[in-house]
mmCIF file of the C-alpha atoms, coordinates in Angstrom:
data_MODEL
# 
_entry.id   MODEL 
# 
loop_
_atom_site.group_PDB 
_atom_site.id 
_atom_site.type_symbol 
_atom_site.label_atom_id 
_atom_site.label_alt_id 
_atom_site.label_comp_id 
_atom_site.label_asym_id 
_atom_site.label_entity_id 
_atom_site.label_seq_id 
_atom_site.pdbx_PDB_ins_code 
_atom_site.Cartn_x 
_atom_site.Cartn_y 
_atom_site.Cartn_z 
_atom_site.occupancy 
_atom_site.B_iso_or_equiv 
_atom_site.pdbx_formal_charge 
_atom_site.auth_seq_id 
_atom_site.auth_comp_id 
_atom_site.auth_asym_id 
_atom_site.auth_atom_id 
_atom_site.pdbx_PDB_model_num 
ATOM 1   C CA . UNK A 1 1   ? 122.303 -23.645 314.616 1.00 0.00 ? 1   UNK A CA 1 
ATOM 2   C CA . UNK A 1 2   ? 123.203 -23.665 317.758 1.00 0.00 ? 2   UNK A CA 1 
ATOM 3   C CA . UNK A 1 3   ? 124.543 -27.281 319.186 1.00 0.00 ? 3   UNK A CA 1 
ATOM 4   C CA . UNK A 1 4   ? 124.960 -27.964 323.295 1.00 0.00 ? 4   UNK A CA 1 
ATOM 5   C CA . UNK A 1 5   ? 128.893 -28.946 323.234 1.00 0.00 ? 5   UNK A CA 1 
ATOM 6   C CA . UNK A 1 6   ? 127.838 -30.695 326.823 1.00 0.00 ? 6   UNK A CA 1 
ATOM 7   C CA . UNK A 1 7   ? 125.699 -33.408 325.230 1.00 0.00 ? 7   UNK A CA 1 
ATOM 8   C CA . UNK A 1 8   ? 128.533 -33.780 322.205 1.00 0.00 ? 8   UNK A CA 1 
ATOM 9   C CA . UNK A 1 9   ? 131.448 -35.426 322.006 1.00 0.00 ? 9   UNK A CA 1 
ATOM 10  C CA . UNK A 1 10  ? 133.840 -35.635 319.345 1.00 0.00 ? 10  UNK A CA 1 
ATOM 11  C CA . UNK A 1 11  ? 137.207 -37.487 318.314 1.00 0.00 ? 11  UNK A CA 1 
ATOM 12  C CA . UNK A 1 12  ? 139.702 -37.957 315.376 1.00 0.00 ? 12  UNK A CA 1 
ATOM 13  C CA . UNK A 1 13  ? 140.307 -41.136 313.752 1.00 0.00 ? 13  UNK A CA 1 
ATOM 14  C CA . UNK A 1 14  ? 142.853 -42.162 310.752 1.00 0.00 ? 14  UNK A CA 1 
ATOM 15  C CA . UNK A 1 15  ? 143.852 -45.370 308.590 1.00 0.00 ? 15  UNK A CA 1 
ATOM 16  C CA . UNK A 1 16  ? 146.224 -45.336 305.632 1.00 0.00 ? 16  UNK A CA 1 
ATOM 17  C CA . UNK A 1 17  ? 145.439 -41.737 304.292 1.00 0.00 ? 17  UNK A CA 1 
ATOM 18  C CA . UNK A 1 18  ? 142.132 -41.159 306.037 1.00 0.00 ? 18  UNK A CA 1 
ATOM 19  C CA . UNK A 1 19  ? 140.822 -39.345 308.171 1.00 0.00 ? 19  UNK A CA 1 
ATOM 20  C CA . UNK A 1 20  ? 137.705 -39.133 310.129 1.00 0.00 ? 20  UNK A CA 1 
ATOM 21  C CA . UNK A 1 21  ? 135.889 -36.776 312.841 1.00 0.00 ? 21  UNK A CA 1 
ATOM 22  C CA . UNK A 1 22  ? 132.904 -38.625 314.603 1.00 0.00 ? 22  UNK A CA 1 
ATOM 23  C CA . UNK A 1 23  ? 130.416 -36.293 316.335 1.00 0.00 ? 23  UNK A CA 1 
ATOM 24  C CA . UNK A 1 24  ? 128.010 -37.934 318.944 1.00 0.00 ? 24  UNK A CA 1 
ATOM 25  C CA . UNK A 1 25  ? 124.949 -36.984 320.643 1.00 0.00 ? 25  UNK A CA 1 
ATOM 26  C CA . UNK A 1 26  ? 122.624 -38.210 322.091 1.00 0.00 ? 26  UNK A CA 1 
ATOM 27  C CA . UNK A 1 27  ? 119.642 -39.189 320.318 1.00 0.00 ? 27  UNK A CA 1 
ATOM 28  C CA . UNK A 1 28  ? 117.978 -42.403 317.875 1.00 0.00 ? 28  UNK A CA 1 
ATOM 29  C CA . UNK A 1 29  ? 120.502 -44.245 316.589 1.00 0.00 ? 29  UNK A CA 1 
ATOM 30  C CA . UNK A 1 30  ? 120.594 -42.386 313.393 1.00 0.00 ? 30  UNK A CA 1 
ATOM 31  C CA . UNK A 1 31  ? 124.034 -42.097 311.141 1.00 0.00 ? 31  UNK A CA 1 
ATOM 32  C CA . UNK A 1 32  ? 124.909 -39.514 308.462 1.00 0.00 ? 32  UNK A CA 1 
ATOM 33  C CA . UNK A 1 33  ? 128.683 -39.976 306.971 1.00 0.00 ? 33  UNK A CA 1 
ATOM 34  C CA . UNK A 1 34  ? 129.540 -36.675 304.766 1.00 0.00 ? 34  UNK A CA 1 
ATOM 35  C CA . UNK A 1 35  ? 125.505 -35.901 304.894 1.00 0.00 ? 35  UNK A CA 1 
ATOM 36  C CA . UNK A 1 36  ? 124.535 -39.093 303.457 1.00 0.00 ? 36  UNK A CA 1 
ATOM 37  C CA . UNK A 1 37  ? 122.635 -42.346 305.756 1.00 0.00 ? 37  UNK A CA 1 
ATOM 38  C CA . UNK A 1 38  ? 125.259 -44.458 306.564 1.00 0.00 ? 38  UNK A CA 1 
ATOM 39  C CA . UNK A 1 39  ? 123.775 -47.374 303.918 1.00 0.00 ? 39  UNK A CA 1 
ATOM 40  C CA . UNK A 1 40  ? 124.449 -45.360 301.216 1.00 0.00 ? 40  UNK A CA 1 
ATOM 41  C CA . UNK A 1 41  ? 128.138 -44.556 301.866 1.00 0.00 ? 41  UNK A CA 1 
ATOM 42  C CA . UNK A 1 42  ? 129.290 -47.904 302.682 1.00 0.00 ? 42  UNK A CA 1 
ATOM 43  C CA . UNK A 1 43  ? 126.973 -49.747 300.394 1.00 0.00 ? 43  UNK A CA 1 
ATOM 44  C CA . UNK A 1 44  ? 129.174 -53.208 301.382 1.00 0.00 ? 44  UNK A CA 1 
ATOM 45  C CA . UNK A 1 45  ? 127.809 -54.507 304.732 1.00 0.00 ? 45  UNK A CA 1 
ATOM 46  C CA . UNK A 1 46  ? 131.411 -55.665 306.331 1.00 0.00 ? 46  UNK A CA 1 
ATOM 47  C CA . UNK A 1 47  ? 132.514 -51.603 306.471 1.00 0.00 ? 47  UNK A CA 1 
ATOM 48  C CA . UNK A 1 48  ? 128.732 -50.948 308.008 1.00 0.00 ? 48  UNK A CA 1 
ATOM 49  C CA . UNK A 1 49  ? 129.277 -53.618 310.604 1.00 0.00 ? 49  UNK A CA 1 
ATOM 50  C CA . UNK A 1 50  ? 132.706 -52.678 310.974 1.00 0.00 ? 50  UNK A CA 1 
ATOM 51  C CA . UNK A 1 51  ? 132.235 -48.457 311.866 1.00 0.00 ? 51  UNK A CA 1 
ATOM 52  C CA . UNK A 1 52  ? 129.536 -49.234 314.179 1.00 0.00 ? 52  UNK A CA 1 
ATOM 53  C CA . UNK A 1 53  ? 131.522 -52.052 316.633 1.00 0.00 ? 53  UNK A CA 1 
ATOM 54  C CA . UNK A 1 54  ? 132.306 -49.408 318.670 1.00 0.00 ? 54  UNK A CA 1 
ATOM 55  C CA . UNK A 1 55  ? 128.603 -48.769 319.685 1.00 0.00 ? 55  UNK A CA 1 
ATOM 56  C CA . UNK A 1 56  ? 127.724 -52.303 319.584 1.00 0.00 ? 56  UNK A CA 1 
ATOM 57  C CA . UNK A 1 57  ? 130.594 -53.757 322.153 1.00 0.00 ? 57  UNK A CA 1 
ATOM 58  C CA . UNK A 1 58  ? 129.823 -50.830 324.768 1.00 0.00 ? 58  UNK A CA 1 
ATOM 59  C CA . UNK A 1 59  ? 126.168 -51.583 324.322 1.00 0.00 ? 59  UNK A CA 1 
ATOM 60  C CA . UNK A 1 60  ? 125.231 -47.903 322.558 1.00 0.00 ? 60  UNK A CA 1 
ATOM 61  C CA . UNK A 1 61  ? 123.523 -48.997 319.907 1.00 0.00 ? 61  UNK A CA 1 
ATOM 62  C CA . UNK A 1 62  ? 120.416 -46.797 318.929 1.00 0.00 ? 62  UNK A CA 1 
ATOM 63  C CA . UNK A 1 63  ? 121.650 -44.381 321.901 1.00 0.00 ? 63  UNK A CA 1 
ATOM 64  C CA . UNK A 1 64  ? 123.358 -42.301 320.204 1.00 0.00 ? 64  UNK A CA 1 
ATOM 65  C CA . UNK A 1 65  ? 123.453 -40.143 316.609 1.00 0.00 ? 65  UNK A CA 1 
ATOM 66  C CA . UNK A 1 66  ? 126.333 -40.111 314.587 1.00 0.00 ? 66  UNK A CA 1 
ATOM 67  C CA . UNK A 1 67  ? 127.231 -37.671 312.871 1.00 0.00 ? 67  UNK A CA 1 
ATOM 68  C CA . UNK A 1 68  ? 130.527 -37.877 310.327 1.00 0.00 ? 68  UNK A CA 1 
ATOM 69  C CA . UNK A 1 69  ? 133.163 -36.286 308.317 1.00 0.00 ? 69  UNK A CA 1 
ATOM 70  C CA . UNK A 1 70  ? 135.257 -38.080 305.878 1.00 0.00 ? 70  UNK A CA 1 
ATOM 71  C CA . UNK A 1 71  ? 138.047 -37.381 303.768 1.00 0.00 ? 71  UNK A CA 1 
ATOM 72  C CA . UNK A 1 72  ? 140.943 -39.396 301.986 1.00 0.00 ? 72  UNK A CA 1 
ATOM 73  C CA . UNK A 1 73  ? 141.935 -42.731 300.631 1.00 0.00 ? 73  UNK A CA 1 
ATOM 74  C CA . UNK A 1 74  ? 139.386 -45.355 299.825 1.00 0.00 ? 74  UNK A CA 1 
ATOM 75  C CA . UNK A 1 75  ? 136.410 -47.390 301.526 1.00 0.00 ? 75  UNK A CA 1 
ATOM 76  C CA . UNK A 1 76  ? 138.318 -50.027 303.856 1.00 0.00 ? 76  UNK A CA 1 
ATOM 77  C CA . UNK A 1 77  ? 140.349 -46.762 305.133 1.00 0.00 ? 77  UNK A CA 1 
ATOM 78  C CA . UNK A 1 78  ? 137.241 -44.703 305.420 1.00 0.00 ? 78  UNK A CA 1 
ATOM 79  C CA . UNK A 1 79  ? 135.474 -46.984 307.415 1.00 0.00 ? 79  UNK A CA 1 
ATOM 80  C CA . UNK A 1 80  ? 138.988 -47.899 309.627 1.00 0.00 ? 80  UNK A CA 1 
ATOM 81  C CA . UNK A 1 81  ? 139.287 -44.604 310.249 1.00 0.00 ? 81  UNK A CA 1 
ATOM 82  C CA . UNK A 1 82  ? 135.425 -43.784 311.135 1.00 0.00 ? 82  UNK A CA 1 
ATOM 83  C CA . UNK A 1 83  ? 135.998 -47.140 313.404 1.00 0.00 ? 83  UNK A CA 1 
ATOM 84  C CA . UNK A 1 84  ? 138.399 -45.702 315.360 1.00 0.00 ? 84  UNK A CA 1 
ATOM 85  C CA . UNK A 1 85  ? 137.220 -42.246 315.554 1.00 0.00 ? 85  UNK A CA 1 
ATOM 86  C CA . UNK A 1 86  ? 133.833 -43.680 317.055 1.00 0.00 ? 86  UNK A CA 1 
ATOM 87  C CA . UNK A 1 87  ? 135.405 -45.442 319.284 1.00 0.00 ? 87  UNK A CA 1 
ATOM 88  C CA . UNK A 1 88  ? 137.763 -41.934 321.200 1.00 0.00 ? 88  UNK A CA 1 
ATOM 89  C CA . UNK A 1 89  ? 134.372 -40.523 321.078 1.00 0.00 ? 89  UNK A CA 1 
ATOM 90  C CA . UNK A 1 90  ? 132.886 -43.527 322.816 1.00 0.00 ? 90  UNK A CA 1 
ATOM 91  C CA . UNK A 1 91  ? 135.581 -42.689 325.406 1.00 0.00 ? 91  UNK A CA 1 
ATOM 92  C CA . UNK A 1 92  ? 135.607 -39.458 325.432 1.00 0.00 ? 92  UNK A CA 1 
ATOM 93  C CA . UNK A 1 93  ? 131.876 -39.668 326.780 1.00 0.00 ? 93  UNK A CA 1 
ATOM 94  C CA . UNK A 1 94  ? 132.802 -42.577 329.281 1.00 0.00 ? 94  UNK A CA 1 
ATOM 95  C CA . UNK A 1 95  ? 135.939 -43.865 330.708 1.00 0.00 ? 95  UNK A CA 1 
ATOM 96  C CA . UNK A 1 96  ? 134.967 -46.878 331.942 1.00 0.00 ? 96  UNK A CA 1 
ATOM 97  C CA . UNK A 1 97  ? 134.189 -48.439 328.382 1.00 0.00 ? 97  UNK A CA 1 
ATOM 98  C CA . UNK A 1 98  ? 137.933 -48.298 327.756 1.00 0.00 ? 98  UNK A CA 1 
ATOM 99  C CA . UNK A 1 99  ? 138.637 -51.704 328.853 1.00 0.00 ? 99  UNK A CA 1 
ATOM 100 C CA . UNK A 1 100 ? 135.847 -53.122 326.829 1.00 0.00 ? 100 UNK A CA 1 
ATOM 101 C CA . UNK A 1 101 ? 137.235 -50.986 323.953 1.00 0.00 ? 101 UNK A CA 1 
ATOM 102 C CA . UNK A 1 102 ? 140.694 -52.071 324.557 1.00 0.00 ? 102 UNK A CA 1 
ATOM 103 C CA . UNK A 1 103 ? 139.735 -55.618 324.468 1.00 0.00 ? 103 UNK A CA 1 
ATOM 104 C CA . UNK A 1 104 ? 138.384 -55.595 321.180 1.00 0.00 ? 104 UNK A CA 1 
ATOM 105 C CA . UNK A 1 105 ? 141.281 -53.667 319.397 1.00 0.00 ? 105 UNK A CA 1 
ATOM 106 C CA . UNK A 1 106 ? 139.277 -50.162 319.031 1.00 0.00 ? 106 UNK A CA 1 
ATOM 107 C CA . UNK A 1 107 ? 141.312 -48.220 320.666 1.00 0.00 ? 107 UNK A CA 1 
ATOM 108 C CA . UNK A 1 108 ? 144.742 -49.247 318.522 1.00 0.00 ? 108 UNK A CA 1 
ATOM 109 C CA . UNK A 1 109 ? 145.094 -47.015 315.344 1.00 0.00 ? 109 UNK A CA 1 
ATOM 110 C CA . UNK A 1 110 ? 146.392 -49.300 312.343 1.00 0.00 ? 110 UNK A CA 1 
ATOM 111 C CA . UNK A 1 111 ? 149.992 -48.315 311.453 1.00 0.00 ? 111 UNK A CA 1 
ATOM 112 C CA . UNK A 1 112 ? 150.247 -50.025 308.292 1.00 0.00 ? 112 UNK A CA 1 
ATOM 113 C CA . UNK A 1 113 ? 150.482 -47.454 304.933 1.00 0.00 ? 113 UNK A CA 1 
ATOM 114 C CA . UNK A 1 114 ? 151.612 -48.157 301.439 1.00 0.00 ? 114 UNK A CA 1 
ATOM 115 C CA . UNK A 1 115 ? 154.843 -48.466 300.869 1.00 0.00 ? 115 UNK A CA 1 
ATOM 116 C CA . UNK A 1 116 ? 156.642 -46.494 298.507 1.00 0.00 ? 116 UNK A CA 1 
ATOM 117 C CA . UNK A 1 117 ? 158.069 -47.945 295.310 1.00 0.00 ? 117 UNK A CA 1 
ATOM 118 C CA . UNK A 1 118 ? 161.669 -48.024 295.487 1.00 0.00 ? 118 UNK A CA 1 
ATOM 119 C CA . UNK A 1 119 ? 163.981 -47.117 292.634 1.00 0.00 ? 119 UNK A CA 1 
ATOM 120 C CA . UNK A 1 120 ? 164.910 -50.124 289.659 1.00 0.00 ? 120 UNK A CA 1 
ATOM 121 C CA . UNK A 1 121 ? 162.321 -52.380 290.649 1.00 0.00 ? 121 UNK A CA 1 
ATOM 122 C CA . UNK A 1 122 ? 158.169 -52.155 288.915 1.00 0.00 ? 122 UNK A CA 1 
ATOM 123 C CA . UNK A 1 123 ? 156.882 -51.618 292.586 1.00 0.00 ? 123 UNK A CA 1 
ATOM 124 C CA . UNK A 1 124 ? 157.431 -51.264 296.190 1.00 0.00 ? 124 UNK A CA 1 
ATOM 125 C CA . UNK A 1 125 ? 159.682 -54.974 296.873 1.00 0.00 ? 125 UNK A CA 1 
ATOM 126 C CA . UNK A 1 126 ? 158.646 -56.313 293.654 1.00 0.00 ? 126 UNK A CA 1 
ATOM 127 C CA . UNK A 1 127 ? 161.744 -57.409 290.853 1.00 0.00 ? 127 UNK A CA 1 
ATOM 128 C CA . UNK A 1 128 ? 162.267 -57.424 287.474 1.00 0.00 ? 128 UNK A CA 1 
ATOM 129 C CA . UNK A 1 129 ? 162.572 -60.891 286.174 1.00 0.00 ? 129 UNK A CA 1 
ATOM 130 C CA . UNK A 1 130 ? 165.744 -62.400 286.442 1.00 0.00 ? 130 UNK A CA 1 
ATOM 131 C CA . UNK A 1 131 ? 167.217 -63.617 283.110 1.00 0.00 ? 131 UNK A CA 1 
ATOM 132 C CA . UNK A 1 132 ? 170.343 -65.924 283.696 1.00 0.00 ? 132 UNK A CA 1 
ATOM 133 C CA . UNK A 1 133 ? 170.792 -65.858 279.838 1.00 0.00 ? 133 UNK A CA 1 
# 
């Protein structure tokens, strides 16, 4: 299958220990997220709203198919990481939607990870009960 790499443009996204590569091209608006519709991946209607700001801020909604691979960590990073990856290739098709983009916090990849759980203490910053007696 041959695709025209002119008409497609393609970026990286990550959040937590995801990571996501958004393909678009032209076309009806349709989504497919690790060859399944977009409803039936992210079932919950707040990730659904929040992978397709991108589109809906720079006014590209039903302009463009998305097409989606995604790998690691859970839903809420899955659909961060889709967010952002939609939004580079948003970009990458059009500069001038990066001030838009910027203005809404799509561009800005969200630092924040677990944190590791430290030795002597049940979690990360958790302690153990203190016993005076």
């Amino acid at each position: 299958m041959a695709v025209d790499t002119t008409e497609l443009s393609q970026a990286v996204g990550r959040r937590k220990t995801s990571v996501a590569r958004a393909h678009l091209t032209p076309g009806s608006g349709a989504w497919t997220v690790n060859g399944r519709p977009l409803e039936e991946y992210f079932p919950r209607p707040l990730h659904q709203k929040r992978v397709q700001e991108a589109l809906k801020v720079t006014e590209n909604e039903g302009v463009f198919d998305v097409v989606a691979r995604v790998n690691g960590g859970g839903a809420s990073g899955q659909a961060g990481a889709l967010r952002l990856a939609v939004a580079r290739a948003v970009l990458e098709r059009d500069e001038e939607y990066r001030a838009v983009l910027r203005r809404h916090g799509l561009l800005t990849r969200d630092p924040r990870k677990v944190e590791r759980k430290k030795p002597g203490r049940p979690k990360a910053r958790k302690r153990f009960q203190f016993s005076k007696r």
